[in-house]
TORLO-887046 format. One record per residue: residue in three letters; chain; y negated, z, x of N, C-alpha, C in turn; residue number from 1. Coordinates in nm, 2 decimals. Atoms other than C-alpha are relative to their C-alpha. Layout:
TORLO-887046
NODE    aa   ch     n.c2     n.c3     n.c1    ca.c2    ca.c3    ca.c1     c.c2     c.c3     c.c1     i
NODE   ALA    A        Y        Z        X        Y        Z        X        Y        Z        X   NUM
...
END
This chain:
TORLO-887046
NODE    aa   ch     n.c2     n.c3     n.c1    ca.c2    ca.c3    ca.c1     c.c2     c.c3     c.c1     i
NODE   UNK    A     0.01    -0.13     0.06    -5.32     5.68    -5.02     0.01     0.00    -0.15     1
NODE   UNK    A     0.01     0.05     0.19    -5.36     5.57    -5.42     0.17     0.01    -0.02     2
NODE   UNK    A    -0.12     0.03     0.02    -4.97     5.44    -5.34     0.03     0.12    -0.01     3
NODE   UNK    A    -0.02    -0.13    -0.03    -4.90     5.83    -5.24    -0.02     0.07    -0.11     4
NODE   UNK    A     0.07    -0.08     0.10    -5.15     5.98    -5.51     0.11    -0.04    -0.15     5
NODE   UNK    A    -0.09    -0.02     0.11    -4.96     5.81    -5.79     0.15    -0.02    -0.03     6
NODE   UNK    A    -0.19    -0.02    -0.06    -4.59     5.80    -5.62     0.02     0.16    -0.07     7
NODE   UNK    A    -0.07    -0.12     0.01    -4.58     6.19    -5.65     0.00     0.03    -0.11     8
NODE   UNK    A     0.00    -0.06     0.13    -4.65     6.29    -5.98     0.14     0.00    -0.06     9
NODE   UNK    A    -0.10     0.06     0.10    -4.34     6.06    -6.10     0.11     0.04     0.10    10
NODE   UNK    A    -0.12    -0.06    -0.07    -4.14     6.17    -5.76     0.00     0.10     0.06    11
NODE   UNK    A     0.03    -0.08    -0.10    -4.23     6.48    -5.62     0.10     0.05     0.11    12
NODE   UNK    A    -0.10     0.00    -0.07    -4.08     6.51    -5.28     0.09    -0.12     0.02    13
NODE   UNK    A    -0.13     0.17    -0.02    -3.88     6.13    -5.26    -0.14    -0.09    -0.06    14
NODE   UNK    A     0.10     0.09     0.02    -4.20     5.93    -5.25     0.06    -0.14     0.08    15
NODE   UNK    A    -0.08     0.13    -0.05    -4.07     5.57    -5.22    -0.13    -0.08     0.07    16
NODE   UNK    A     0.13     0.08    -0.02    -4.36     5.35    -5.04     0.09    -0.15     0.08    17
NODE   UNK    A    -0.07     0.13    -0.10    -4.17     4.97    -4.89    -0.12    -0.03     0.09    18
NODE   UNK    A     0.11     0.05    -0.11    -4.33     4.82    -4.58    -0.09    -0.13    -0.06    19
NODE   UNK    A     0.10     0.18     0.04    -4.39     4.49    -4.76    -0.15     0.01    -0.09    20
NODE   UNK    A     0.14     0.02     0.03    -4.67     4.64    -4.95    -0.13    -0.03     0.09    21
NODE   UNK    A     0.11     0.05    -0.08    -4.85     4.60    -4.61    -0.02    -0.14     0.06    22
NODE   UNK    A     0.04     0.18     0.01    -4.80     4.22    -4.59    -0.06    -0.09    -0.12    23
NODE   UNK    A     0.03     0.08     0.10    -4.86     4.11    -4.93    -0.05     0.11    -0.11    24
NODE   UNK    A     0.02    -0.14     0.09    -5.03     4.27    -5.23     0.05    -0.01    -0.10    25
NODE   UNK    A    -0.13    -0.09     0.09    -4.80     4.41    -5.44    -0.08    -0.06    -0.16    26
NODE   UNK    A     0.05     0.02     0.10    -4.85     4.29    -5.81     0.11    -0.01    -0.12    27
NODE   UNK    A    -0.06     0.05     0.16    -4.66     4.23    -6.19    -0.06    -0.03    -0.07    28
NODE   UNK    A     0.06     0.10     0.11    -4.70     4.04    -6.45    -0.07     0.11    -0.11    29
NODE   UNK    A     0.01    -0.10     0.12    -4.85     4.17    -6.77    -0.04    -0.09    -0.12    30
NODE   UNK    A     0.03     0.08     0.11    -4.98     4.00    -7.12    -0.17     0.03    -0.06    31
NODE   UNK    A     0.18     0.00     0.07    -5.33     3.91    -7.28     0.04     0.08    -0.14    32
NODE   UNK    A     0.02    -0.03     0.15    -5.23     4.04    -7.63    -0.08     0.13    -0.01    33
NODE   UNK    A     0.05    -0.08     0.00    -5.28     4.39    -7.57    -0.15     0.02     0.11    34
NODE   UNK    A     0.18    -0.02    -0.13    -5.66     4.36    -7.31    -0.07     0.03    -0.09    35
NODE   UNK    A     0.15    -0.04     0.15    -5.94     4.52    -7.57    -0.09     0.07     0.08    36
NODE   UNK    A     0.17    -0.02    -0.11    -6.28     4.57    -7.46     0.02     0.14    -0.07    37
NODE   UNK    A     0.02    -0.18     0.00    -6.39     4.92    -7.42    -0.03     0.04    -0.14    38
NODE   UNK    A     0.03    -0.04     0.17    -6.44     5.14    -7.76     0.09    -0.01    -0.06    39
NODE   UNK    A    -0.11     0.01     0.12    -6.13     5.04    -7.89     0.10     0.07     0.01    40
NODE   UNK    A    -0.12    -0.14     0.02    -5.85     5.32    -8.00     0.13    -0.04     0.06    41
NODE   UNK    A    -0.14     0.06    -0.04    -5.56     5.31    -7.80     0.09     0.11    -0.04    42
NODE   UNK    A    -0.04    -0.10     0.11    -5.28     5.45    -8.01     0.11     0.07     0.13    43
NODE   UNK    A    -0.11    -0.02    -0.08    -5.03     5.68    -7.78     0.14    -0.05    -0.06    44
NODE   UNK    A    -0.14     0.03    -0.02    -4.69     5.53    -7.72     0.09     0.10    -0.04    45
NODE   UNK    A    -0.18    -0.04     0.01    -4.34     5.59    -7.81     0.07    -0.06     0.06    46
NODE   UNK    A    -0.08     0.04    -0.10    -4.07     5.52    -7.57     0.09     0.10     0.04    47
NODE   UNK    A    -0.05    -0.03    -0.03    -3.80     5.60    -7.37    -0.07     0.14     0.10    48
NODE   UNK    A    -0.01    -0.11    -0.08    -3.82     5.98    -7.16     0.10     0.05     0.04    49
NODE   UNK    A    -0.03    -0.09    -0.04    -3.68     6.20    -6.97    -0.03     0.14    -0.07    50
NODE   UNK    A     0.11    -0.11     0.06    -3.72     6.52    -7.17     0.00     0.16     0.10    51
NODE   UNK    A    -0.04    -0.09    -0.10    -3.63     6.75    -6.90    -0.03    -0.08     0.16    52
NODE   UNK    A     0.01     0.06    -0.14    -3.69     6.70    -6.48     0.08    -0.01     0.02    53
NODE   UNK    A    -0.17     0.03    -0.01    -3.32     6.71    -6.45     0.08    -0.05    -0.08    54
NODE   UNK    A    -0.04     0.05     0.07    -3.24     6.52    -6.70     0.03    -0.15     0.03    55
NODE   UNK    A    -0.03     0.08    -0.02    -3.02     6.26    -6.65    -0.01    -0.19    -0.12    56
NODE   UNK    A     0.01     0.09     0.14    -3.05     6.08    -7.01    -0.12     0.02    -0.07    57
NODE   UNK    A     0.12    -0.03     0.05    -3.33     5.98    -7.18    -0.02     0.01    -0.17    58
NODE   UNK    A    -0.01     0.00     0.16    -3.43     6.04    -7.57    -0.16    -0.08    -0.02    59
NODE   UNK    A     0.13     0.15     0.05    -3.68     5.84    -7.78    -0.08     0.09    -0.04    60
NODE   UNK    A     0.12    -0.05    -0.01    -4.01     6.01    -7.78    -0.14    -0.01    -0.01    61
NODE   UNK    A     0.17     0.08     0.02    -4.42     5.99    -7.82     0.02     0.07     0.16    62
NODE   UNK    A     0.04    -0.02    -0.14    -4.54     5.98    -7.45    -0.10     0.14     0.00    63
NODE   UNK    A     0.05    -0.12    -0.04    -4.66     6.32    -7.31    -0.10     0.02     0.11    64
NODE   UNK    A     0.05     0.03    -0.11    -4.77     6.20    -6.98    -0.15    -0.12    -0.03    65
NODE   UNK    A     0.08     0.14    -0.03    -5.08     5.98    -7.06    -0.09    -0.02     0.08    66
NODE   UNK    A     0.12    -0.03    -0.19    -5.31     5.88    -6.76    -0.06    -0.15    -0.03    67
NODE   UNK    A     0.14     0.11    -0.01    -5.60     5.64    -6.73     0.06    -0.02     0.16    68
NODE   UNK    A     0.01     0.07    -0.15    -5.64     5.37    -6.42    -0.08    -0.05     0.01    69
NODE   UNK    A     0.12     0.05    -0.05    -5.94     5.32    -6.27     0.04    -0.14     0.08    70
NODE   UNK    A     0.00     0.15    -0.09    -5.96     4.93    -6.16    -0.12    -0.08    -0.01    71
NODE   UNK    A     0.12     0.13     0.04    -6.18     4.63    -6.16     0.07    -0.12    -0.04    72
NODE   UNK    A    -0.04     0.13     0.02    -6.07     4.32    -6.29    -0.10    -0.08     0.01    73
NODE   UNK    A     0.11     0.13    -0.06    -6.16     3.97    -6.19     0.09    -0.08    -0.12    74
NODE   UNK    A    -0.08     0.12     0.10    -6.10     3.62    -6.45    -0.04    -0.12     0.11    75
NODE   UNK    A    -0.02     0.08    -0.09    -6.01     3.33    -6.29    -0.11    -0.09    -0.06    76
NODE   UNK    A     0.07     0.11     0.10    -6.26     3.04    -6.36     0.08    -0.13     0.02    77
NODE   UNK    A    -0.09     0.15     0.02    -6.10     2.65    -6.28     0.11     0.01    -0.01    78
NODE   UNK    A    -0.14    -0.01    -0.04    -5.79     2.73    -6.18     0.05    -0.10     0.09    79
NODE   UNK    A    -0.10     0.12    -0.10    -5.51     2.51    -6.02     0.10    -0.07    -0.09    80
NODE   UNK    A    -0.07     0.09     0.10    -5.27     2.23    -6.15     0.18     0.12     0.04    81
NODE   UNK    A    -0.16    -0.06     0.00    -4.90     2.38    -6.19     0.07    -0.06     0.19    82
NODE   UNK    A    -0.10     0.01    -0.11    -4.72     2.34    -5.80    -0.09    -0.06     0.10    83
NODE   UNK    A     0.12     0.03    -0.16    -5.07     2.31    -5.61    -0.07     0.17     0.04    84
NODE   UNK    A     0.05    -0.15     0.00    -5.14     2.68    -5.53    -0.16    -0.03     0.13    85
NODE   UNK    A     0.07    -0.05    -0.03    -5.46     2.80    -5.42    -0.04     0.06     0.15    86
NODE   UNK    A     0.04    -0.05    -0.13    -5.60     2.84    -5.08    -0.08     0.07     0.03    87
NODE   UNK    A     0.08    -0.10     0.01    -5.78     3.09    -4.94    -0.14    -0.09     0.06    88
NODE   UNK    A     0.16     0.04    -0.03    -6.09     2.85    -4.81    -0.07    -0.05    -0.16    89
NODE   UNK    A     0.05     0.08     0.11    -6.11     2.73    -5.18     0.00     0.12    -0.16    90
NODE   UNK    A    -0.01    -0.10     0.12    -6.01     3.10    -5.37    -0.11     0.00    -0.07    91
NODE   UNK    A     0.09    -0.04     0.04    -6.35     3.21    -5.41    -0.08    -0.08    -0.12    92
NODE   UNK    A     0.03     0.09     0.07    -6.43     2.92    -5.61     0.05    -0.03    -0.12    93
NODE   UNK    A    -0.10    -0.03     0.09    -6.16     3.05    -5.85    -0.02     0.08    -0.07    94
NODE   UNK    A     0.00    -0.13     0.04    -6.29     3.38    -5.92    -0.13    -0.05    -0.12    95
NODE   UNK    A     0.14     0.03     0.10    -6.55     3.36    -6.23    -0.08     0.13     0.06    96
NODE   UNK    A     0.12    -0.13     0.04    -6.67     3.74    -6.25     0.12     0.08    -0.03    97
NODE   UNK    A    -0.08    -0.14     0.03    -6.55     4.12    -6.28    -0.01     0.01    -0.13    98
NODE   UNK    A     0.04    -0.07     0.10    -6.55     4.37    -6.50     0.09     0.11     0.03    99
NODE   UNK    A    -0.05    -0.11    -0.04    -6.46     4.73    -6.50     0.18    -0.03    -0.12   100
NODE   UNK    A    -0.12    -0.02     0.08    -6.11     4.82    -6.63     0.12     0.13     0.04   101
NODE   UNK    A    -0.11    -0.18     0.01    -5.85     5.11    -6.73     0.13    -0.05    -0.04   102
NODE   UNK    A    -0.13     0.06     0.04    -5.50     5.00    -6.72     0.08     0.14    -0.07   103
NODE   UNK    A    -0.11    -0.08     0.06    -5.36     5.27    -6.95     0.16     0.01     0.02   104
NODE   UNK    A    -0.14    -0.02    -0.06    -5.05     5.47    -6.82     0.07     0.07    -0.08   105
NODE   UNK    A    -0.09    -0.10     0.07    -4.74     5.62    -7.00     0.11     0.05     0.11   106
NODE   UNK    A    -0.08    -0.06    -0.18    -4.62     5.84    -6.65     0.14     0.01    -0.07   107
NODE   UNK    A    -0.17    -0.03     0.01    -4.33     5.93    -6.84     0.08    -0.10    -0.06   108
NODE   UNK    A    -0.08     0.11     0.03    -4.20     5.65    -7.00     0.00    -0.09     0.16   109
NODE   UNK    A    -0.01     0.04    -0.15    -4.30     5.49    -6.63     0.14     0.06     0.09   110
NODE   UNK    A    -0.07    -0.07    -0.09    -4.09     5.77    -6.45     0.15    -0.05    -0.03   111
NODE   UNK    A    -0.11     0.03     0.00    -3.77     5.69    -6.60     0.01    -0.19     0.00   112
NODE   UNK    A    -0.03     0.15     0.01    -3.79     5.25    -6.64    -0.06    -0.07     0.13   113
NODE   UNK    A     0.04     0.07    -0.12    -3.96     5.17    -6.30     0.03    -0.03     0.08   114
NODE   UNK    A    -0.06     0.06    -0.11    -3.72     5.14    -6.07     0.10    -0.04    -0.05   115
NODE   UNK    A     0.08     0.11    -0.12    -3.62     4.89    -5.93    -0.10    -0.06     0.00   116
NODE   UNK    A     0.10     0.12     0.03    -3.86     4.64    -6.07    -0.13     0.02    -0.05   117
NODE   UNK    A     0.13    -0.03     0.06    -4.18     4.83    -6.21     0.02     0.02    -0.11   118
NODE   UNK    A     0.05    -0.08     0.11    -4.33     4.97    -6.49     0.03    -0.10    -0.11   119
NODE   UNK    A    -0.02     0.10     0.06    -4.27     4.75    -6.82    -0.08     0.02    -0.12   120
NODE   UNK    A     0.08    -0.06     0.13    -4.35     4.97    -7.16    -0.07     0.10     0.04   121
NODE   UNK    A     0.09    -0.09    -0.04    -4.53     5.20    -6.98    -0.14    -0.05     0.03   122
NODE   UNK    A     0.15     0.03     0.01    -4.82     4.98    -6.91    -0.03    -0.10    -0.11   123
NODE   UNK    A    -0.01     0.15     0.10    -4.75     4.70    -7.21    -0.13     0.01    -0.12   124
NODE   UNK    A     0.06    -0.05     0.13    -4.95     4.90    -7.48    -0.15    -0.01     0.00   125
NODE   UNK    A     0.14     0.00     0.00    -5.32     4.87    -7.40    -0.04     0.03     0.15   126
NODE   UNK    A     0.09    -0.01    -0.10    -5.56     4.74    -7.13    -0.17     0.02    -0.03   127
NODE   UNK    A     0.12    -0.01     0.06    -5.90     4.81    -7.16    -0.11    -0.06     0.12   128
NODE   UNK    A     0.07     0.04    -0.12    -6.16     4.60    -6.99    -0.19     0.02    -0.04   129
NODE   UNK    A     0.13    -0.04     0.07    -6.59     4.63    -7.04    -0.04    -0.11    -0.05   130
NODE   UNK    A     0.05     0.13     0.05    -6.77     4.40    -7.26    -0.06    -0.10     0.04   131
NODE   UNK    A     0.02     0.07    -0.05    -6.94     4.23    -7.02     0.07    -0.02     0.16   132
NODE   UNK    A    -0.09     0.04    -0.07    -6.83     4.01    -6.74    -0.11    -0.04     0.11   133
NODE   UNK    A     0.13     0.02    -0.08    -7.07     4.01    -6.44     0.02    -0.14     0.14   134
NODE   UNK    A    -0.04     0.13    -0.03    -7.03     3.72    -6.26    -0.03     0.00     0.18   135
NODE   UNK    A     0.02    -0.05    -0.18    -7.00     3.68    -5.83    -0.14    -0.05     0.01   136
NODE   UNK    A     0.13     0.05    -0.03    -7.30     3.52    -5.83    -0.10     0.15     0.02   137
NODE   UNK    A     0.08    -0.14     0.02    -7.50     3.86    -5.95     0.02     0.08     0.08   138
NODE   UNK    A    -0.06    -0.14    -0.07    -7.26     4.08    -5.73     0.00    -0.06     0.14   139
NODE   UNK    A     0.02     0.07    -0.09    -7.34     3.83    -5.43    -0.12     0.14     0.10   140
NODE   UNK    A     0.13    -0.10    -0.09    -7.64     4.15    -5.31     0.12     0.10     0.06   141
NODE   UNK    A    -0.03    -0.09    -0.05    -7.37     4.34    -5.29     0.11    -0.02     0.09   142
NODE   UNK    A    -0.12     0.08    -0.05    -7.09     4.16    -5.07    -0.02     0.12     0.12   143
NODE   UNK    A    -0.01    -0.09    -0.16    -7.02     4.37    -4.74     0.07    -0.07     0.10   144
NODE   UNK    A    -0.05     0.11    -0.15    -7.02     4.25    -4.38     0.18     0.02     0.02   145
NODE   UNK    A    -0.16     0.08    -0.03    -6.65     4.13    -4.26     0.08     0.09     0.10   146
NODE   UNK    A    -0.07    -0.12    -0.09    -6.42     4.43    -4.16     0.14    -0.03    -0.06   147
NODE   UNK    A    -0.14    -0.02     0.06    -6.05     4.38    -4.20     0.04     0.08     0.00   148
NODE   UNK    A    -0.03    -0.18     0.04    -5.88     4.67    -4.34     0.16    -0.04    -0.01   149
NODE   UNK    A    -0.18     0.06     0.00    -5.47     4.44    -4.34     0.00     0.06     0.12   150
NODE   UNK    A    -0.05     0.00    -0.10    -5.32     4.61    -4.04     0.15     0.05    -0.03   151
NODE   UNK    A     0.01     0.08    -0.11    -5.05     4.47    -3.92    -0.07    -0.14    -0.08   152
NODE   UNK    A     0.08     0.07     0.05    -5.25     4.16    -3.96     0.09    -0.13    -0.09   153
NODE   UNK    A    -0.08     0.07     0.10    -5.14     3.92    -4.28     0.06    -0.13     0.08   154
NODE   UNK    A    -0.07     0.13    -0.01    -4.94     3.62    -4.27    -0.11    -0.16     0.00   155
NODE   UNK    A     0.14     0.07     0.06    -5.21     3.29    -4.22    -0.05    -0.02    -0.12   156
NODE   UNK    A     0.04     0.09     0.14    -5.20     3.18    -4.57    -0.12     0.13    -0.05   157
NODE   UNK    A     0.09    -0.15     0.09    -5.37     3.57    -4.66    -0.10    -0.01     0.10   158
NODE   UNK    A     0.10     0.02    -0.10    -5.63     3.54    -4.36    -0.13    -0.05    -0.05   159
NODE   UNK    A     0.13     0.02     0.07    -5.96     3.61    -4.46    -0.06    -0.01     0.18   160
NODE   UNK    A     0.06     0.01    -0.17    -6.23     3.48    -4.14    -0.10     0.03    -0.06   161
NODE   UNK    A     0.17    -0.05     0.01    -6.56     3.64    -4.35     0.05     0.06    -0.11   162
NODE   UNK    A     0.02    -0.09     0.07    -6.59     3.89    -4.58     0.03    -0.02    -0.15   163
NODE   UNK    A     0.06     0.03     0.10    -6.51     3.90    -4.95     0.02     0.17    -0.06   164
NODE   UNK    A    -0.02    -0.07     0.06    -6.55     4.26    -5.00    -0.13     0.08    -0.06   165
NODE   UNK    A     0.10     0.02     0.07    -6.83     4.44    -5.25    -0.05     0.17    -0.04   166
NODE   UNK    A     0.03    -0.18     0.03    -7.03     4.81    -5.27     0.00    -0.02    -0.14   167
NODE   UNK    A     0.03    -0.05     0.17    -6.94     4.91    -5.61     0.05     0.13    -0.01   168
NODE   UNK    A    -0.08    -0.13     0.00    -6.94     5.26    -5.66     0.05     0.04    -0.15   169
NODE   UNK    A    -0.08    -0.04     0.17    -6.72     5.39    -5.97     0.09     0.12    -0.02   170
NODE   UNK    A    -0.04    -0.11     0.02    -6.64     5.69    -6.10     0.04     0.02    -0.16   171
NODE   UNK    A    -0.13     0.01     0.14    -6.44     5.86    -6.42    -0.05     0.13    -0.03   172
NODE   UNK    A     0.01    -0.10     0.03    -6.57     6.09    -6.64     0.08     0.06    -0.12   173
NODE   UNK    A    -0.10    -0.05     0.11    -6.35     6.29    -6.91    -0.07     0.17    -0.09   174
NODE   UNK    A     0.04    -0.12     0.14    -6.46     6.52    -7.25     0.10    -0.02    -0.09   175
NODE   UNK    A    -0.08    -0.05     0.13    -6.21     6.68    -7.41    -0.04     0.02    -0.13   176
NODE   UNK    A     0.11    -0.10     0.12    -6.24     6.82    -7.78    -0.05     0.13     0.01   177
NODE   UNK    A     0.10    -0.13    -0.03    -6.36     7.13    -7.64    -0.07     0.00     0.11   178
NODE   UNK    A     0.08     0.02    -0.16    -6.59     7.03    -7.35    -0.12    -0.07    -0.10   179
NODE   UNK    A     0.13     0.09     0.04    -6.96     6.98    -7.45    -0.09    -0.11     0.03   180
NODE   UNK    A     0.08     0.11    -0.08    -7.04     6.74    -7.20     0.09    -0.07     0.08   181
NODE   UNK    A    -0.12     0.05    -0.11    -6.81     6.48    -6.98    -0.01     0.06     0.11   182
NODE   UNK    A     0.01    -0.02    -0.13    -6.72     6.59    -6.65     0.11    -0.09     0.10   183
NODE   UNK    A    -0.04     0.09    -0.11    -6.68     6.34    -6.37     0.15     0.08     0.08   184
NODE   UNK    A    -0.13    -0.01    -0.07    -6.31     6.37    -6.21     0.06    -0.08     0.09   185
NODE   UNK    A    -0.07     0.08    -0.14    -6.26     6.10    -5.96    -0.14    -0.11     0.02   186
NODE   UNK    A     0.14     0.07    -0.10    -6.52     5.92    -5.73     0.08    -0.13     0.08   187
NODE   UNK    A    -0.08     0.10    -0.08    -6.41     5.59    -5.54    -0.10    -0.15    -0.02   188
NODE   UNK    A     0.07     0.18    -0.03    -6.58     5.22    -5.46     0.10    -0.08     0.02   189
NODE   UNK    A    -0.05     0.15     0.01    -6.46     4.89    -5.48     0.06    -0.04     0.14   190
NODE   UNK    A     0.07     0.04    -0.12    -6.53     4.84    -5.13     0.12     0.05     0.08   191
NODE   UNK    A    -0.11    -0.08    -0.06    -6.19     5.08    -5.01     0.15    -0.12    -0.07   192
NODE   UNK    A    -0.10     0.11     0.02    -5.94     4.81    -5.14     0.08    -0.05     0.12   193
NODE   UNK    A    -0.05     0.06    -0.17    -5.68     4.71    -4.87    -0.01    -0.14    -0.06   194
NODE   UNK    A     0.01     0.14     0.03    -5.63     4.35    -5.03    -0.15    -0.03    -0.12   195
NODE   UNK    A     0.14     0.09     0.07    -5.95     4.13    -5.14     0.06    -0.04    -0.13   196
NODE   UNK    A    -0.02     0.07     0.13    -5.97     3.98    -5.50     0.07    -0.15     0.09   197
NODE   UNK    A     0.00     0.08    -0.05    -5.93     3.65    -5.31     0.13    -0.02     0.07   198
NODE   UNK    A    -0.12    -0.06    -0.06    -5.62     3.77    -5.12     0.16    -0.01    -0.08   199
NODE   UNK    A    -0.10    -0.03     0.14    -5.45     3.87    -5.47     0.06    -0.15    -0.04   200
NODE   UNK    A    -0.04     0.14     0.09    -5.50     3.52    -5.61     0.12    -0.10     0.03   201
NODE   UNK    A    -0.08     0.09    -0.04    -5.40     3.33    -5.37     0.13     0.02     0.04   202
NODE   UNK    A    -0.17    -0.06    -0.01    -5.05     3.54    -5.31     0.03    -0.03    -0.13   203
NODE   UNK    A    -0.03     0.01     0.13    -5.04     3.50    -5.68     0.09    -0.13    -0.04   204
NODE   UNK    A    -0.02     0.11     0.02    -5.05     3.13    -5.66     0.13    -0.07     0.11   205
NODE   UNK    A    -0.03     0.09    -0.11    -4.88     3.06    -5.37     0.13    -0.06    -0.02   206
NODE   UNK    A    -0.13     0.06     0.03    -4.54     2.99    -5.50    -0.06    -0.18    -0.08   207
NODE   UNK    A     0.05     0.07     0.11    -4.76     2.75    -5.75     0.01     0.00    -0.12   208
NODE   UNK    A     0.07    -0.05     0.15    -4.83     2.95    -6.04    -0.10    -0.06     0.00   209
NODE   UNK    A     0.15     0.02     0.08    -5.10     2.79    -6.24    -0.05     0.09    -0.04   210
NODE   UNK    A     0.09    -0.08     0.09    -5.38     2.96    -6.29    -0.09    -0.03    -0.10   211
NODE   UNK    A     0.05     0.13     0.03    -5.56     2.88    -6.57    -0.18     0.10    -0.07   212
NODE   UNK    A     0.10    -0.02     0.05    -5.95     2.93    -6.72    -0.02     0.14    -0.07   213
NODE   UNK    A    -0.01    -0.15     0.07    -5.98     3.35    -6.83     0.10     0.03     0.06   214
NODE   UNK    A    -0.08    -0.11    -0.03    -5.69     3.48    -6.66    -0.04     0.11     0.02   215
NODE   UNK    A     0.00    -0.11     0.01    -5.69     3.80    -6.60     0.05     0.08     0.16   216
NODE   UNK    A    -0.07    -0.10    -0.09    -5.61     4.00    -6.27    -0.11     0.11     0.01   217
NODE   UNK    A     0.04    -0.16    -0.05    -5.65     4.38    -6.19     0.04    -0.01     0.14   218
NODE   UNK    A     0.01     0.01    -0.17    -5.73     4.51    -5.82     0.08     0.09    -0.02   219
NODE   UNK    A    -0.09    -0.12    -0.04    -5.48     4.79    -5.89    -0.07     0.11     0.02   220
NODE   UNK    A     0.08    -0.12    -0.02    -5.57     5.15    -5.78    -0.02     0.04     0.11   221
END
């Protein structure tokens, strides 16, 4: 449903969804330069648009479209040596600790550069993650009993046999310059995720990407 929610805005009516997002979880690269802990000003972008819906050419533009992303990010702790990827009996032992995060969106610089291969300057400009980094150990009260939510069921290597998923509820509140007080606009938990943190990683690695001490992955939306 999230894939749906933020397909249409950018397609209305020609919502693209592939099947493979139901074998593997879907992911791209991104860069540490721009990640800034919460508080910090993110400047709106300039880029490529569409300045019209039927516009076939794009002109150079400040982004119009800007949209927040509710996620959680996880940092990796040991990691793995370069061309030994990561297994799922040994992920968990990879993961350090969360933290909340907002992957700042430019829809319309997005709309026109995403296909085929994803988003590029549209998400490059600023991530924003919280100042602290709460660690699985802490969030161990909140783990939830062992429901798979993959159907059709993954390939072994993705095969979780117990649980690694976690009640966190999170929500998004927004104050304009004329609004005297925030008002909450989207509701959602942790806990609704089709792919586990653990899941992510180890698809990540499996070619034998090294991962190394602070990475960085987002659960997406």
């Amino acid at each position: 449903s999230s894939g749906i929610n933020a397909e249409w805005p950018l397609r209305p009516g020609g919502i693209i969804l592939l099947s493979f997002r139901l074998h593997l979880p879907v992911g791209y690269h991104g860069r540490a330069s721009s990640v800034v802990v919460s508080g910090t000003g993110i400047r709106r972008p300039n880029g490529q648009v569409l300045p019209t819906p039927t516009a076939t050419t794009p002109v150079f533009a400040p982004c119009k479209l800007f949209d927040f992303e509710l996620e959680m990010g996880f940092f990796v702790g040991p990691g793995n040596h370069h061309g030994s990827p990561i297994t799922m009996e040994t992920a968990a032992d990879h993961i350090f600790g969360m933290v909340l995060m907002n992957d700042w969106s430019a829809r319309d610089i997005q709309k026109w550069e995403y296909v085929p291969l994803g988003p590029f300057n549209a998400k490059n400009f600023g991530t924003t993650i919280s100042p602290w980094v709460v660690t699985m150990d802490a969030l161990a009260p909140f783990k939830l009993p062992h429901e798979p939510k993959v159907d059709p069921s993954p390939l072994p290597y993705l095969k979780e046999d117990d649980s690694y998923s976690f009640d966190i509820k999170l929500f998004v509140s927004l104050q304009g310059e004329t609004m005297s007080k925030p008002e909450v606009v989207s509701r959602s938990n942790f806990k609704y995720m089709y792919w586990s943190m653990r899941q992510q990683l180890v698809h990540h690695s499996v070619t034998g990407c090294n991962m190394r001490p602070g990475d960085l992955l987002g659960s997406g939306t």
